[in-house]
VEXROVEX-747980 format. One line per 4 residues: number of its first residue (from 1); for each residue x, z, y of N, C-alpha, C, O, CB. Coordinates in steps of 0.02 Angstrom, whole numbers, plus 50000, padded with zeros to 5 digits. Atoms other than C-alpha are relative to their C-alpha. Glycine has a CB too. Example, Ala and Ser with C-alpha at 12.3 -4.5 7.8 and 13.67 -1.06 7.14 Angstrom:
2
1) 50045 50000 49941 50615 50390 49775 50045 50000 50060 50097 50033 50059 49950 50062 50001 ~ 49958 49997 49941 50684 50357 49947 49961 50037 50055 49986 50045 50110 50020 49929 50023
END
This chain:
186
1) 50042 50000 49942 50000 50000 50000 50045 50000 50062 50100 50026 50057 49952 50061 50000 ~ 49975 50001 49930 50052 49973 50187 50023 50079 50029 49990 50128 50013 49938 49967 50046 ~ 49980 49942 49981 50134 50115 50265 49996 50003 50070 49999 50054 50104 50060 50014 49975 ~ 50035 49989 49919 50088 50057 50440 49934 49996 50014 49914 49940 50002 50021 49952 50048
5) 50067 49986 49988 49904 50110 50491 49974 49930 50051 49921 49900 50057 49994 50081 50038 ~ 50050 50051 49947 49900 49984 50629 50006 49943 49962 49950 49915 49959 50027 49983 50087 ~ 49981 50050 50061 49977 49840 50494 49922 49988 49969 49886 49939 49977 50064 50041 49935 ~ 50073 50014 50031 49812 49872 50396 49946 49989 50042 49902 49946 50032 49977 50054 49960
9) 50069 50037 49952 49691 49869 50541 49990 49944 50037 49936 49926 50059 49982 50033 50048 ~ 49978 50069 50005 49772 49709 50581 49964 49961 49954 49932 49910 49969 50068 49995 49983 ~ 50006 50066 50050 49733 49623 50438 49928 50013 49988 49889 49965 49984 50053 49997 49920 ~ 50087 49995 50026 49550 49711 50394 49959 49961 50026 49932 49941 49974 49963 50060 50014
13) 50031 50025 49958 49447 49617 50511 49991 49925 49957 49938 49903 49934 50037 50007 50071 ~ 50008 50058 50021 49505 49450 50444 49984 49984 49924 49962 49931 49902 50050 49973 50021 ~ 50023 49987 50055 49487 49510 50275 49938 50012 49980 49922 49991 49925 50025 50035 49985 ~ 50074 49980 50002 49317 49569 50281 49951 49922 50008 49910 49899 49968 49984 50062 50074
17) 50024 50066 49991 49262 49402 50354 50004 49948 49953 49960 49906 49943 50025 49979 50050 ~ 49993 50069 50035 49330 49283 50241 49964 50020 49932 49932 49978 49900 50087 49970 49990 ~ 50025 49996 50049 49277 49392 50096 49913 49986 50009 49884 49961 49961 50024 50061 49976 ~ 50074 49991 49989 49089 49399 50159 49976 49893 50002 49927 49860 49985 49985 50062 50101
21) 50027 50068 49988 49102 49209 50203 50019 49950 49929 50004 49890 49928 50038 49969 50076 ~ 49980 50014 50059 49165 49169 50032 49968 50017 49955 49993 50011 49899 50049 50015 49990 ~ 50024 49968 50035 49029 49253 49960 49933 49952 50022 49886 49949 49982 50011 50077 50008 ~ 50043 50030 49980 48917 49136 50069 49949 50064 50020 49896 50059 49988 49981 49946 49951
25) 50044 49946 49977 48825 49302 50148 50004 49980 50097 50052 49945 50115 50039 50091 49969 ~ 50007 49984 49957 48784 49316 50329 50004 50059 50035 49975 50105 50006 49971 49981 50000 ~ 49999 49929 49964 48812 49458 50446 49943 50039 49979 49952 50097 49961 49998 49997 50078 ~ 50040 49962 50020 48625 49494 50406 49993 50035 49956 49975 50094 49950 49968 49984 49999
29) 49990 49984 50090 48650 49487 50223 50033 50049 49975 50019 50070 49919 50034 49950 49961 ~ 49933 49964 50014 48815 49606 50233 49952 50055 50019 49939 50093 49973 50080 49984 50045 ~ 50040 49937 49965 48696 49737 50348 49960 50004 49948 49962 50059 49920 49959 49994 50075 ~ 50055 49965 50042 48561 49730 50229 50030 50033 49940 50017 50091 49925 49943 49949 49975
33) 49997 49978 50075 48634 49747 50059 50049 50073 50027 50034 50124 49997 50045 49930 49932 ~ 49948 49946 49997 48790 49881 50141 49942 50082 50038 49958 50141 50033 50081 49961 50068 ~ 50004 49948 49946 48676 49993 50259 50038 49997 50063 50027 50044 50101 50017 50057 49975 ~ 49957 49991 49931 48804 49947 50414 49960 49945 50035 49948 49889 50013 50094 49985 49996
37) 50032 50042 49951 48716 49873 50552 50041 49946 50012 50103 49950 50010 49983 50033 50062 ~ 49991 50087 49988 48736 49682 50588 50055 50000 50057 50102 49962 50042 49918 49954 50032 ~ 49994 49998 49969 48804 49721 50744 50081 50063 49981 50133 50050 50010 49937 49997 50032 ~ 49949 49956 50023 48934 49858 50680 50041 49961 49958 50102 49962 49968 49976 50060 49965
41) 49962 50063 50040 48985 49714 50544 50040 49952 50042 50099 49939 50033 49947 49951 49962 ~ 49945 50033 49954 49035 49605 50688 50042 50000 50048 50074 49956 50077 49990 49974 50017 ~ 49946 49964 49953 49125 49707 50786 50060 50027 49950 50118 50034 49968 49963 50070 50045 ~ 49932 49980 50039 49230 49765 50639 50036 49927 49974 50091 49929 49946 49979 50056 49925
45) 49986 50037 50041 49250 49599 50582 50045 49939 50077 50082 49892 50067 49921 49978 49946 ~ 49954 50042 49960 49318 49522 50764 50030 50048 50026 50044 50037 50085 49975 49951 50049 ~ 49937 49968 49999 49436 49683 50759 49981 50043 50080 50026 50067 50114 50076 49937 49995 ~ 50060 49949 49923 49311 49778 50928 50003 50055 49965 50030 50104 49990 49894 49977 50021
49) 49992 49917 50053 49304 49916 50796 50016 50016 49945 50022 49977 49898 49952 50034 49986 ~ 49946 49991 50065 49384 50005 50674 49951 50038 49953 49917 50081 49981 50081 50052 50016 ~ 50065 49959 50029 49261 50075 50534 50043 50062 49973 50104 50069 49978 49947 49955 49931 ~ 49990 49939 50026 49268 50241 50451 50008 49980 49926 49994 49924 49907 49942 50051 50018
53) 50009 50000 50077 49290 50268 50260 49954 49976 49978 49953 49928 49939 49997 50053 49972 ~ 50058 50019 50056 49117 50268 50217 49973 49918 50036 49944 49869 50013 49921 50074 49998 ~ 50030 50093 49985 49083 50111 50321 50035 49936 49961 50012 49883 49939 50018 49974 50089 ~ 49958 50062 50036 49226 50016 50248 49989 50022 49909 50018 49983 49871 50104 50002 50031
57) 50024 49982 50070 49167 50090 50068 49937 49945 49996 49937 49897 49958 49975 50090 49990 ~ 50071 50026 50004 48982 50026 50106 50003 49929 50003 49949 49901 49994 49954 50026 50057 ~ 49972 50064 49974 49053 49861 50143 50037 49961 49951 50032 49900 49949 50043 50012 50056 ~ 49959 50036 50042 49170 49821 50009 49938 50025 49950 49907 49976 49968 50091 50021 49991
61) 50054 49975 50052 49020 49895 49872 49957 49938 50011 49946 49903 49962 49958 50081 50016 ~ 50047 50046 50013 48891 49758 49960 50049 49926 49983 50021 49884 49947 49944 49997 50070 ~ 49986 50054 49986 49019 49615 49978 50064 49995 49918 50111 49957 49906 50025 49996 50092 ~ 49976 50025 50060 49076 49645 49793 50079 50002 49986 50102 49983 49933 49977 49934 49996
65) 49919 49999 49954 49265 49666 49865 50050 50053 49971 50028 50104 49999 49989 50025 50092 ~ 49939 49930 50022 49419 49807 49784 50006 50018 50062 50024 49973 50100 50086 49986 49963 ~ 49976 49939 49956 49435 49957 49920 50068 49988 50014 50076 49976 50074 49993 50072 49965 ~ 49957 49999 50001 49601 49945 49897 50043 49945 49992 50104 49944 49998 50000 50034 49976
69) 49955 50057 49997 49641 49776 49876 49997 49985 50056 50048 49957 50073 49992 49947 49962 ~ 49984 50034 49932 49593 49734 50066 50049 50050 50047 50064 50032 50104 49923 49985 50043 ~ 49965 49986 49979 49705 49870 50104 50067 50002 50027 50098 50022 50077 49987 50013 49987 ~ 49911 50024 50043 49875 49806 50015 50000 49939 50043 49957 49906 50073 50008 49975 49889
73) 49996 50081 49981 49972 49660 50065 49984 49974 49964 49957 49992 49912 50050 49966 50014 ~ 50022 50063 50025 49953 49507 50029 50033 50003 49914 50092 49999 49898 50032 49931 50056 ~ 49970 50025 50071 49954 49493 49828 50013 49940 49980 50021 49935 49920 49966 50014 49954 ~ 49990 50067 50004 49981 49314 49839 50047 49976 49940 50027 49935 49898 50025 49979 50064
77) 49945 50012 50011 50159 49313 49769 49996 50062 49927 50044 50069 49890 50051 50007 50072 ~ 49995 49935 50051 50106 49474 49636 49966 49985 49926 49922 49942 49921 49956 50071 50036 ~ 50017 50037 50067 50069 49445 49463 49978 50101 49973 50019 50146 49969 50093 49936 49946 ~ 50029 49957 50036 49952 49593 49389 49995 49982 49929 49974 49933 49899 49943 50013 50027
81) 49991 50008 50088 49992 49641 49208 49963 50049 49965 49962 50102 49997 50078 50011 49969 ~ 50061 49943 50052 49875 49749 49088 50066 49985 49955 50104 49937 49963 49889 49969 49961 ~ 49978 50006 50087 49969 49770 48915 49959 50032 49961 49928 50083 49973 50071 50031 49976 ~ 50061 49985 50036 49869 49769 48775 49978 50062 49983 49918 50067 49972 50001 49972 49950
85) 50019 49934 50006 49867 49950 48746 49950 50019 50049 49906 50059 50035 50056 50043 50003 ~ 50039 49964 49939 49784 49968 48937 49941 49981 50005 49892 50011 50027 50025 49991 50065 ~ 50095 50032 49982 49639 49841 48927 49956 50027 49947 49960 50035 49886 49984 49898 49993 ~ 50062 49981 50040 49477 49901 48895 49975 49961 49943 49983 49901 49930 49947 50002 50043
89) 49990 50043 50053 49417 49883 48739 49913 50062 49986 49905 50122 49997 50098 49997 49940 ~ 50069 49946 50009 49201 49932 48681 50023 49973 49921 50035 49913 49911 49896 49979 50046 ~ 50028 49996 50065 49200 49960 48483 49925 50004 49971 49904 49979 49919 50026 50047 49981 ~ 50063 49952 50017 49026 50053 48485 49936 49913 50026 49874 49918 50021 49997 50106 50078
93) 50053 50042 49999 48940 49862 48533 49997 49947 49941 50044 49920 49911 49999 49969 50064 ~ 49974 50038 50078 48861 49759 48385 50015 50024 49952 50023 50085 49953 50051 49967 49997 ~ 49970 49986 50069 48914 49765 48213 50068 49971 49983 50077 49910 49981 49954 49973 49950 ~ 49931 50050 50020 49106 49737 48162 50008 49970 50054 50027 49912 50045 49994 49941 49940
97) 49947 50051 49948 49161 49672 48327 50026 50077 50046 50011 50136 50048 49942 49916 50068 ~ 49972 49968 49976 49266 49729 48432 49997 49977 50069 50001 49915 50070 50050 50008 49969 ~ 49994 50031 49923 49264 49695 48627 50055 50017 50057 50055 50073 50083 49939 50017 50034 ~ 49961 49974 49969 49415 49677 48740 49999 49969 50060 50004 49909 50073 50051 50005 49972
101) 50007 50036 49917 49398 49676 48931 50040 49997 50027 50078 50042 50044 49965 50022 50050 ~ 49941 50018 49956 49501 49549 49025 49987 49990 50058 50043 49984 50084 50033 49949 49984 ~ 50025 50020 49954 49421 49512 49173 50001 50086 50037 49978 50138 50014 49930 49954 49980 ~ 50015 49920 49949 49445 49666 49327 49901 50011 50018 49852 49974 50017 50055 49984 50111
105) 50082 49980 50005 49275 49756 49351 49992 49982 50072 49936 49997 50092 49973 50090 49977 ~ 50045 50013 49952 49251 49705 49506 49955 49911 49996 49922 49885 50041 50049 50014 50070 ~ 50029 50062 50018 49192 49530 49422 49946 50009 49972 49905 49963 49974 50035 49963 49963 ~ 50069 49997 50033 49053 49608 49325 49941 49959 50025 49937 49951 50086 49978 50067 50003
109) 50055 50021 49990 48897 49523 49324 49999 49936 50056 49952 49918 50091 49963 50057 50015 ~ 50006 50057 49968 48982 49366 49406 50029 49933 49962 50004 49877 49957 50032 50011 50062 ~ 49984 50018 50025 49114 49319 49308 50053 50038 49938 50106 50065 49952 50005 49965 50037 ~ 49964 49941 50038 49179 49411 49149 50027 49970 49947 49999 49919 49928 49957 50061 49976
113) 49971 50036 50036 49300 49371 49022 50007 50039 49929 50051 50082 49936 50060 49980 50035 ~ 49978 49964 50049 49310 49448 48853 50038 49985 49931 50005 49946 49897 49956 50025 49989 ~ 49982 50030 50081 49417 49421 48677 49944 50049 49939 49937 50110 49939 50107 50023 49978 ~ 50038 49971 50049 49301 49464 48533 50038 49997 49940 50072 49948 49926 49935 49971 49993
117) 49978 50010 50077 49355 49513 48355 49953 50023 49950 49924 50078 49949 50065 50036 49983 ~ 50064 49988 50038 49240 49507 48232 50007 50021 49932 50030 49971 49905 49960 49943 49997 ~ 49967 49979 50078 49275 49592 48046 49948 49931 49954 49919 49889 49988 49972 50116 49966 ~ 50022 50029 50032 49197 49492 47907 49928 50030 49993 49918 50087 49971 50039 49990 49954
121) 50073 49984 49988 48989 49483 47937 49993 50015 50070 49936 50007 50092 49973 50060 49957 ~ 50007 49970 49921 49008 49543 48115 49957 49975 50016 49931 49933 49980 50046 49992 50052 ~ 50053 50021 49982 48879 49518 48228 50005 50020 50099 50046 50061 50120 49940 50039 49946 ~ 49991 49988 49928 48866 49530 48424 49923 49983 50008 49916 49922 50011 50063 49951 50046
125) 50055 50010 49958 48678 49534 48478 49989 50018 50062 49993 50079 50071 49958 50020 49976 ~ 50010 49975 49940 48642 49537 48659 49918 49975 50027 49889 49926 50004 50064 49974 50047 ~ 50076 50001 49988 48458 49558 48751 50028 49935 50045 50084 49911 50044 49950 50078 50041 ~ 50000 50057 49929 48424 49415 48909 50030 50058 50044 50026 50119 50050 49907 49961 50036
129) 49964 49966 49948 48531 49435 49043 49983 49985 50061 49924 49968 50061 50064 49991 49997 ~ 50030 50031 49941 48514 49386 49234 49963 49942 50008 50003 49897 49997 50038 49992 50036 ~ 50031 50076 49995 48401 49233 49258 50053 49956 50039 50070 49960 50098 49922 49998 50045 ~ 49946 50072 49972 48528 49076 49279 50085 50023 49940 50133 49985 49934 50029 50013 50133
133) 49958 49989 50029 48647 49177 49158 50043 49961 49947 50014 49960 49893 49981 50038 49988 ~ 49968 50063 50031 48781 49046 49072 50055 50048 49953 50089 50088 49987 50040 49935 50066 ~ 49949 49993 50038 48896 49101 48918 50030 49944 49963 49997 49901 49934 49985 50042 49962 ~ 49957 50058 50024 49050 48991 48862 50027 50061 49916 50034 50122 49913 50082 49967 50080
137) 49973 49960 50038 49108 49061 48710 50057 49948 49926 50040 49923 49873 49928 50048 49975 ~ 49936 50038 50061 49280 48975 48601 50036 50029 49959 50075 50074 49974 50056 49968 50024 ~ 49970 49951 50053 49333 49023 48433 50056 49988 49971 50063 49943 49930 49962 50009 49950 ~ 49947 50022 50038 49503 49041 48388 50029 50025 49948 50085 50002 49936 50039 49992 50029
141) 49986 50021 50070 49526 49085 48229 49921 50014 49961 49882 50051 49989 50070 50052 49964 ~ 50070 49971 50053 49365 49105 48093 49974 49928 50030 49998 49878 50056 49940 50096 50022 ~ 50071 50024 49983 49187 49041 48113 49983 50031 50035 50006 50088 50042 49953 49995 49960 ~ 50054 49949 49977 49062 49091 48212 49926 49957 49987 49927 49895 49991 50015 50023 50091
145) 50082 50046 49966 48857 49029 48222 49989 50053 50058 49998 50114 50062 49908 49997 49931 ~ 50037 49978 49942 48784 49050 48387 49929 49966 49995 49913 49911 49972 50040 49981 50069 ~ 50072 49997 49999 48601 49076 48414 50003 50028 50093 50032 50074 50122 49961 50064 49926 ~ 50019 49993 49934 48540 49055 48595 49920 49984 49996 49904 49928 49978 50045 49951 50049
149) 50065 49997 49997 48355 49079 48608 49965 50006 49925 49967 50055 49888 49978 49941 50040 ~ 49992 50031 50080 48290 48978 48439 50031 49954 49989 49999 49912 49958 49948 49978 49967 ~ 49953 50034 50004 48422 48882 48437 50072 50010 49986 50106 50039 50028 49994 49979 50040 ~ 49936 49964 50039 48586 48905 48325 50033 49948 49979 50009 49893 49966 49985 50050 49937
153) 49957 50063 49996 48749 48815 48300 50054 50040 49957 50071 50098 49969 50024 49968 50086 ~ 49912 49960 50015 48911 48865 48204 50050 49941 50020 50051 49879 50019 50022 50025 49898 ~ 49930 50020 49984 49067 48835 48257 50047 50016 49980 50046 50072 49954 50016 50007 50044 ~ 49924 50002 50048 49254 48813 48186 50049 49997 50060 50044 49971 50116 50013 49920 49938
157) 49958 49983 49957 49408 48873 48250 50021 49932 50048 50035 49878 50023 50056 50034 49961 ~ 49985 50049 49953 49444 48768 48412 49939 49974 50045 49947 49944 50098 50030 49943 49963 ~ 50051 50018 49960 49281 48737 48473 49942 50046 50033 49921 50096 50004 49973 49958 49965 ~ 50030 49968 49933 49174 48797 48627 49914 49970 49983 49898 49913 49965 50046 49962 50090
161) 50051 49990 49970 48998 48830 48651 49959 50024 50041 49944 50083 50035 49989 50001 49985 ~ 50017 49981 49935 48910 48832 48812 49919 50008 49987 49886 49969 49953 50026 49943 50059 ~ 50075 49986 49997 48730 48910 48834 49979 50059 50012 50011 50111 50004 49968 49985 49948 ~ 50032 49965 49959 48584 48995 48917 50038 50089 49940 50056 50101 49882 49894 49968 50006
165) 50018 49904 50014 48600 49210 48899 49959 50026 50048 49972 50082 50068 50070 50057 50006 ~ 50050 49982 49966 48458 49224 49004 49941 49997 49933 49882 49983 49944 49990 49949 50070 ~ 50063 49999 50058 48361 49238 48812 50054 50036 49979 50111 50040 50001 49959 49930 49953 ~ 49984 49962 50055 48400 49340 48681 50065 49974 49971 50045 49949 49919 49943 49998 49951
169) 49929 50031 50050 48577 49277 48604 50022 50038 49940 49994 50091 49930 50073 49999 50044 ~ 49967 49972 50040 48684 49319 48457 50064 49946 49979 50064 49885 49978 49951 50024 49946 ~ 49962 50035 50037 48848 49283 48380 50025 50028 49944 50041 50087 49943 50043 49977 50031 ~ 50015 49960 50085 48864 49316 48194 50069 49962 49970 50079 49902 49974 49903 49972 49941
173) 49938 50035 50025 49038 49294 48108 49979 49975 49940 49927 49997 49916 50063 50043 49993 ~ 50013 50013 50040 49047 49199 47967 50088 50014 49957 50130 49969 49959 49957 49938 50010 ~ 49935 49982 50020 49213 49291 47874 50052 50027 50075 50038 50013 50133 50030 49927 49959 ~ 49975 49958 49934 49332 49389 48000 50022 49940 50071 50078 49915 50068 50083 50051 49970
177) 49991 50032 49952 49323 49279 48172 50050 50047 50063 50063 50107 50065 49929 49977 50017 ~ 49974 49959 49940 49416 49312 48343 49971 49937 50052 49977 49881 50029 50099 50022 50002 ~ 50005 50041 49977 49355 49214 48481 50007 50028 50066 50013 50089 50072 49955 49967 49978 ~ 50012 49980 49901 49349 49216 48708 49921 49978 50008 49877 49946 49979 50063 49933 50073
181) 50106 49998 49972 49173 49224 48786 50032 50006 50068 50076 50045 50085 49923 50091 49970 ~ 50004 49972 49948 49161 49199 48950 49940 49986 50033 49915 49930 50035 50049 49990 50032 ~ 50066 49988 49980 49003 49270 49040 49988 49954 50086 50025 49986 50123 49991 50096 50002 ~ 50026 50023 49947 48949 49174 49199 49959 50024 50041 49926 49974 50054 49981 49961 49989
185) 50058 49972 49993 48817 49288 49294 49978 49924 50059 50011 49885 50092 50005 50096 50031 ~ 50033 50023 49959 48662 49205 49379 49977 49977 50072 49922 49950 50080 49986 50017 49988
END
């Protein structure tokens, strides 16, 4: 993190903006979903004012944004590493799979990335998800069949299937699979 206070209030302003306009939101849009008035948004955002904690909290929460990443310099040049011991990983979803999260949480429910491993029979059922919700999902080693709505497909190591999860889905191993899924939200 920056060790000069004015360094960071430098850069917030233009940070805030590009993230909000990159998000395709409007000043209104930022006030409604954060609680910070419209008018408090654009004064912090052409650097007139400096917000408080909880304003710049309320702000990075509506506009989807890391706290702490608009703090830091520029990661441009920085290469973030997990090792496999650190990334999250759900056992307790499904039958026989295993789920390991690659994607940072501040992507949830936009864009999420996961490796699945599936024991022999596994199974991954998931309910409908956001309306417009898109899963890619490519298997590299095993089988898998995918079932999207009433509609079911298997697939062999190397190949991708794209489809709705705004219905009911499942993916059911056929002998121990491993495959990537990646979730698309709506």
């Amino acid at each position: 993190m920056m060790e000069n206070p004015d360094a960071i209030l430098s850069l917030l302003p233009e940070r805030l903006r590009r993230a909000r306009q990159s998000r395709g939101l409007s000043l209104d849009a930022v006030a409604r979903l954060s609680g910070v008035s419209r008018s408090m948004v654009s004064q912090i955002e052409r650097g007139a004012s400096s917000p408080t904690v909880s304003t710049l909290w309320n702000l990075t929460r509506a506009l989807g944004v890391d706290f702490a990443g608009l703090l830091e310099e520029s990661r441009a040049s920085a290469i973030e590493v997990l090792r496999a011991e650190d990334v999250p990983t759900i056992a307790n979803r499904g039958t026989g799979c295993t789920i390991r999260i690659l994607s940072p949480p501040e992507d949830a429910g936009r864009h999420e990335v996961y490796e699945l491993r599936f024991e022999e029979g596994g199974a991954l059922s998931s309910t409908a998800h956001a309306r417009g919700t898109q899963e890619n999902v490519t298997v590299i080693e095993g089988a898998l069949t995918v079932t999207s709505g009433a509609a079911a497909h298997p697939l062999r190591a190397g190949e991708t299937a794209r489809y709705a999860a705004d219905v009911p889905h499942r993916l059911e191993a056929c002998g121990a699979a491993r495959a990537f899924l990646v979730v698309k939200g709506g």
